[in-house]
C-alpha positions in Angstrom: 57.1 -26.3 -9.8 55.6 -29.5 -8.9 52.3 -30.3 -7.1 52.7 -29.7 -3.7 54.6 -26.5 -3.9 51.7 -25.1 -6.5 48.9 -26.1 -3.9 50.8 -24.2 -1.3 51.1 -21.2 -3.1 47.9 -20.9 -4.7 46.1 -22.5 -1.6 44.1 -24.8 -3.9 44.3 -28.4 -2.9 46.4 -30.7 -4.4 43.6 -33.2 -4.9 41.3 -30.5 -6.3 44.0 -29.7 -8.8 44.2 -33.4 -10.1 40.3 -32.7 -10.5 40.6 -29.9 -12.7 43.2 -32.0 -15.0 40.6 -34.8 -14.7 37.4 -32.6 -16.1 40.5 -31.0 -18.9 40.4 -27.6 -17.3 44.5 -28.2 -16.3 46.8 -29.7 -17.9 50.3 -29.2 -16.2 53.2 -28.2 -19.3 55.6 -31.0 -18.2 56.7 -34.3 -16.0 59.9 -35.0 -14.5 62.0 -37.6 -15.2 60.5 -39.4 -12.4 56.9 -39.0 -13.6 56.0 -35.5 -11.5 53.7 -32.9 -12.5 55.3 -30.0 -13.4 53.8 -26.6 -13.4 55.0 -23.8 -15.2 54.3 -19.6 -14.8 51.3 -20.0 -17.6 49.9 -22.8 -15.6 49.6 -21.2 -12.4 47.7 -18.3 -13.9 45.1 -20.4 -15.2 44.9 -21.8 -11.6 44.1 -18.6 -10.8 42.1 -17.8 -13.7 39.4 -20.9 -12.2 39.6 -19.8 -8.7 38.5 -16.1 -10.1 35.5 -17.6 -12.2 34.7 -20.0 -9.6 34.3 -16.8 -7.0 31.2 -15.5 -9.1 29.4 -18.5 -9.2 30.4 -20.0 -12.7 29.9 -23.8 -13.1 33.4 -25.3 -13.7 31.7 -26.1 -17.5 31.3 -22.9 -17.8 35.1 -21.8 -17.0 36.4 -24.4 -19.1 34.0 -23.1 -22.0 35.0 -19.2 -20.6 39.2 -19.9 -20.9 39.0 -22.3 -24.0 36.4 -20.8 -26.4 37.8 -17.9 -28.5 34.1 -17.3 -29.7 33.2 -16.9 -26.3 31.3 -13.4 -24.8 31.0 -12.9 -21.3 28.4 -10.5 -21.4 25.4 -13.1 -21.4 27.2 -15.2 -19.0 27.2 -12.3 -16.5 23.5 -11.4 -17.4 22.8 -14.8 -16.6 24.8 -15.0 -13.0 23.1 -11.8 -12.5 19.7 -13.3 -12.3 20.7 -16.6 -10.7 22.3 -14.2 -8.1 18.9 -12.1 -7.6 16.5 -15.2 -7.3 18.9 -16.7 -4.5 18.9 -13.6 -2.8 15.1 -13.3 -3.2 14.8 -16.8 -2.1 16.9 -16.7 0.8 15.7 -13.2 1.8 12.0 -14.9 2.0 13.4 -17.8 4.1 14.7 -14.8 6.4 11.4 -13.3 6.6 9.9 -17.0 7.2 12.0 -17.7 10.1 11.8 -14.2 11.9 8.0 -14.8 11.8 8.3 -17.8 13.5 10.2 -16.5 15.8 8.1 -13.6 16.6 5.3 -16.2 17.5 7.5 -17.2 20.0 6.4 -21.4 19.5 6.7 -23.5 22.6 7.2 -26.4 20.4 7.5 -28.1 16.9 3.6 -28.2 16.8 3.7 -24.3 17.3 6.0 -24.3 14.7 4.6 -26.5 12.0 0.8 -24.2 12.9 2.5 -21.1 11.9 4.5 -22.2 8.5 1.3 -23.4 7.7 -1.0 -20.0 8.2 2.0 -18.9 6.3 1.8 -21.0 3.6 -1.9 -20.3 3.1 -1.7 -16.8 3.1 0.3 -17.3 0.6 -1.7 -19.8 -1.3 -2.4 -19.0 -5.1 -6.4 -20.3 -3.8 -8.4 -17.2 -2.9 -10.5 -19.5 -1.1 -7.6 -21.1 1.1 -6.3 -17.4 1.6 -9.5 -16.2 3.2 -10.1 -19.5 5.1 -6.4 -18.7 6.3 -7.7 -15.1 7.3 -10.7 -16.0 8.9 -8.7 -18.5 10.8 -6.0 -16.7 12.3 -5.5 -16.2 15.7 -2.7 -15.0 18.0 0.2 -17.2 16.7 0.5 -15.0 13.3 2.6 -13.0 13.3 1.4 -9.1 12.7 3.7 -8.5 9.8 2.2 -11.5 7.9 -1.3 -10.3 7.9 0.1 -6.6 6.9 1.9 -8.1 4.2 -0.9 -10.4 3.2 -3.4 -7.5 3.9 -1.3 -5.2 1.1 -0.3 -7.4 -1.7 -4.2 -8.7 -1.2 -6.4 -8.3 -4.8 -9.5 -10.2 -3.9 -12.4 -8.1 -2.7 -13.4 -10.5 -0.1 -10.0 -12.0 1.0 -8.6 -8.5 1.4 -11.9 -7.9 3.2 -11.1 -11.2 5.9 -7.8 -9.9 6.2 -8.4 -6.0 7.3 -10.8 -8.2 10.1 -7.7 -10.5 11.4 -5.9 -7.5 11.2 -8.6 -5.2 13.5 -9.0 -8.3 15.6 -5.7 -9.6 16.4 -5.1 -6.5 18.9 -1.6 -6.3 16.9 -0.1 -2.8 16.4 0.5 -3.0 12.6 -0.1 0.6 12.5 3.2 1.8 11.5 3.7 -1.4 9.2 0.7 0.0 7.3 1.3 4.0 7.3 4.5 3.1 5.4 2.4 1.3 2.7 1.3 4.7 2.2 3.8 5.7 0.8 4.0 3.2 -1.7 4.8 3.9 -5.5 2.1 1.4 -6.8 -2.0 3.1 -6.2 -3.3 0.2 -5.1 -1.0 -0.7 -2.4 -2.2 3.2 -1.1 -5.7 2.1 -0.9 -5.2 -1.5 0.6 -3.1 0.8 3.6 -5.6 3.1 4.1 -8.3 0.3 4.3 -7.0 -1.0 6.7 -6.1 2.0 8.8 -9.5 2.8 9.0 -10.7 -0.5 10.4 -8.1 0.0 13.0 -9.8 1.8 16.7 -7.4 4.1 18.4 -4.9 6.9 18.7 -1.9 5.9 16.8 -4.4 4.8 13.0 -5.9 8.0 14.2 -3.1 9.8 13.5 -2.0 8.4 10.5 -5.3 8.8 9.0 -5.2 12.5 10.0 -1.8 12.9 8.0 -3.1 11.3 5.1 -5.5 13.8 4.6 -3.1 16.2 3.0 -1.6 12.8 0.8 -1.3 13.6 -3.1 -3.4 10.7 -3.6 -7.4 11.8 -3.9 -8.1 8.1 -3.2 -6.0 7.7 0.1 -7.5 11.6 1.3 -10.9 10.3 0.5 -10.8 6.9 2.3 -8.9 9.1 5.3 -12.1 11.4 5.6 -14.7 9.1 5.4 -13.1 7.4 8.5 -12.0 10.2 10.2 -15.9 11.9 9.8 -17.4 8.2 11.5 -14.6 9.2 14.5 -15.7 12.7 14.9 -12.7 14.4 13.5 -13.5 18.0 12.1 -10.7 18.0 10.4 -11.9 15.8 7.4 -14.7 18.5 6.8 -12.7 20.3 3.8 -11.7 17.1 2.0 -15.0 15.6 2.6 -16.4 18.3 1.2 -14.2 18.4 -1.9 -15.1 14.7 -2.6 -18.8 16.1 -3.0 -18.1 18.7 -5.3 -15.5 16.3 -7.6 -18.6 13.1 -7.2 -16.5 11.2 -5.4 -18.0 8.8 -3.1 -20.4 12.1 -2.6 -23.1 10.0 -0.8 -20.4 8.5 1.7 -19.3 12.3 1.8 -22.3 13.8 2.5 -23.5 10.9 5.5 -20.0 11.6 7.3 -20.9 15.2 7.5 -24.3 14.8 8.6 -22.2 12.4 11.7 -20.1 15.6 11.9 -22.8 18.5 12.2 -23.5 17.1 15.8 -23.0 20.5 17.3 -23.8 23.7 16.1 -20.6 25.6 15.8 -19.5 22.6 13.7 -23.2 22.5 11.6 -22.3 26.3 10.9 -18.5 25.3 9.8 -20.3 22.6 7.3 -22.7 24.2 6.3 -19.7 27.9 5.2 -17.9 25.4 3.7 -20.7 24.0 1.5 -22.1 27.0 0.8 -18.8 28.5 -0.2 -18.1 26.1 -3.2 -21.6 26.5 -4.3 -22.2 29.9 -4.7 -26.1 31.5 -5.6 -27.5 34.4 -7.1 -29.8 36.8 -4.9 -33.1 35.5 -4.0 -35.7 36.7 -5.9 -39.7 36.8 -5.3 -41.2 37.8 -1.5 -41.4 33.8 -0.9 -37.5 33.9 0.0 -37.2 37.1 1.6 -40.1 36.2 3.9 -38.0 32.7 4.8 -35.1 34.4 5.0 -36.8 36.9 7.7 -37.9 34.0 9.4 -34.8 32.6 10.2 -33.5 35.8 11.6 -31.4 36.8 8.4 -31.0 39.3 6.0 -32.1 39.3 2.5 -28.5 39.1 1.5 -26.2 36.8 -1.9 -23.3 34.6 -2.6 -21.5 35.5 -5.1 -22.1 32.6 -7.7 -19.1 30.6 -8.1 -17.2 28.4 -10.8 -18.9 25.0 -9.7 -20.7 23.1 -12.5 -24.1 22.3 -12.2 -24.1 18.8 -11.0 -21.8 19.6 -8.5 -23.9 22.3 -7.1 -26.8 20.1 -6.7 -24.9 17.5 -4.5 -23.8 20.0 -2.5 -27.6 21.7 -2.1 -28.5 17.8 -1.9 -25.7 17.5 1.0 -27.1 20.5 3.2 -30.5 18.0 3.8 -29.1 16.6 7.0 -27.2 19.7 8.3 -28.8 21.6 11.1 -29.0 25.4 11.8 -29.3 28.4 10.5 -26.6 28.4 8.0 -27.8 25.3 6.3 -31.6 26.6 6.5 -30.6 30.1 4.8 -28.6 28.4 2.2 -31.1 26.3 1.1 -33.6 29.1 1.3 -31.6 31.2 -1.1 -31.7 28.1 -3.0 -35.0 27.7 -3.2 -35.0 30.9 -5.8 -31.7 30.1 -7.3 -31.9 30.0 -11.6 -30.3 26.6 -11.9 -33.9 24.7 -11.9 -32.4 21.3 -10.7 -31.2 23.2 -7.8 -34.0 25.5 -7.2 -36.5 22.3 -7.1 -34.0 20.2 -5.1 -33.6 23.1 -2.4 -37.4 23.2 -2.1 -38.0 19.8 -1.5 -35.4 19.7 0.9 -37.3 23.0 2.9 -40.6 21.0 2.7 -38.8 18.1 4.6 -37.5 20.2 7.5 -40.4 22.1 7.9 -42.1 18.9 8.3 -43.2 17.7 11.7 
């Protein structure tokens, strides 16, 4: 079969097939008597055999090694196109992102452009310096999904600090962006998310933060309550309480529900719910009946719960700045209770609100 019929039928050029005999990858089995190429059935086959290498990316080196080298594996070859494959994706997947960000700017012009790729580029500087500059910086033609993705791969205190404040400032809804990094598998993407939630004002970060309170992550729940206690939620109470009774950011803990005990049905629901993981003997001695009398209550007991010591005298420490009745019988009870740390805290505590 000569040249032009084999280029037909296999669709590969006629001059590309003198290239392969050039490099030694073909080498047709005969010539006519007038000086032709002449393919045969085997040749044709190995056409194909370098058009089928060629489709996954092999070098034409590497066919020629692939078709020629008995030795020859294929399994580290593959490997290999296997990775080359992934970084072009990655790479041409992050040109994607690039260009839909600039797009989202909506640039009026090749200035507009060139501004954004180079926020871009900054926020995506190895300098933590340049990052936060690029934070600090950024105004309306960034586009939100850059600062959530800067904001959640972010490990510098203050640059992931700048960026929460672009965030917050650029008036941007990157709230869903950020509840899904919620759910991501690495903990300190979690954290970043809910950072950043809570630095955002309205309904929708709200919301979010409310679900999170029931996340499996203690880190995310706590960060959740603490903002949701500043916004006047109730609904933190139970987790802020539990963060006093495990030590976990129990100061933080203890403010929000002071912000929280702003009326008295809610006081009363504080102060239950502190006085219900810290459980006290009966009062002894007529000092803490006659208190208790004074506040309108009976002599009456919790029964002592399973909390450990240090935990109970956060939470005795946490009913200072709670209001009412309930908090003021509790720490009465207190007052007496045979855990000295707690008895002497409770006291002090008295002597502060009975003071004028």
């Amino acid at each position: 079969m000569l040249i032009g019929e084999v280029a037909r039928r296999s669709g590969v050029s006629a001059r590309m097939l003198r290239y392969y005999e050039s490099l030694g990858l073909l080498q047709p089995s005969g010539r006519t008597g007038s000086g032709y190429r002449e393919y045969s059935g085997e040749d044709i086959r190995r056409i194909f055999h370098i058009e089928s290498l060629r489709s996954l990316g092999l070098s034409l080196r590497e066919i020629g090694r692939a078709l020629d080298d008995p030795g020859f594996t294929p399994s580290a070859l593959v490997d290999d196109l296997i990775r080359q494959t992934r970084e072009r994706i990655a790479a041409e997947t992050d040109l994607l992102t690039r260009l839909r960000r600039i797009d989202a700017a909506e640039p009026a012009g090749w200035e507009d452009v060139l501004q954004v790729v180079a926020v871009l580029q900054a926020l995506g500087s190895k300098s933590p310096a340049a990052r936060q500059r690029a934070a600090l910086s950024a105004g309306d033609e960034v586009p939100v999904e850059a600062l959530v993705e800067a904001v959640l791969r972010e490990t510098e205190p203050n640059v992931a600090g700048a960026l929460r404040w672009a965030l917050a400032r650029s008036g941007a809804d990157g709230t869903a962006l950020l509840a899904k990094g919620l759910d991501s598998p690495v903990a300190a993407v979690r954290e970043r998310a809910v950072r950043s939630l809570a630095e955002l004002a309205g309904d929708d970060p709200t919301a979010h933060l409310r679900d999170a309170l029931a996340h499996p992550d203690v880190v995310v729940r706590g960060h959740a309550a603490l903002a949701l206690g500043t916004r006047g939620v109730a609904d933190a109470i139970p987790v802020l309480i539990d963060m006093i009774v495990d030590g976990r950011n129990d100061t933080d803990a203890a403010d929000a529900l002071s912000v929280l005990a702003s009326d008295t049905a809610t006081a009363d629901r504080i102060a239950d719910g502190l006085v219900s993981r810290l459980g006290t003997g009966t009062p002894t001695g007529a000092g803490a009946a006659q208190r208790l009398r004074e506040v309108g209550g009976p002599a009456g007991h919790f029964t002592r719960g399973t909390t450990e010591a240090p935990a109970r005298v956060r939470l005795t420490q946490s009913l200072a700045d709670i209001p009412g009745y309930t908090a003021s019988r509790a720490l009465i009870e207190l007052s007496q209770d045979e855990d000295r740390a707690v008895a002497v805290t409770a006291t002090y505590l008295l002597r502060l609100r009975d003071a004028p």
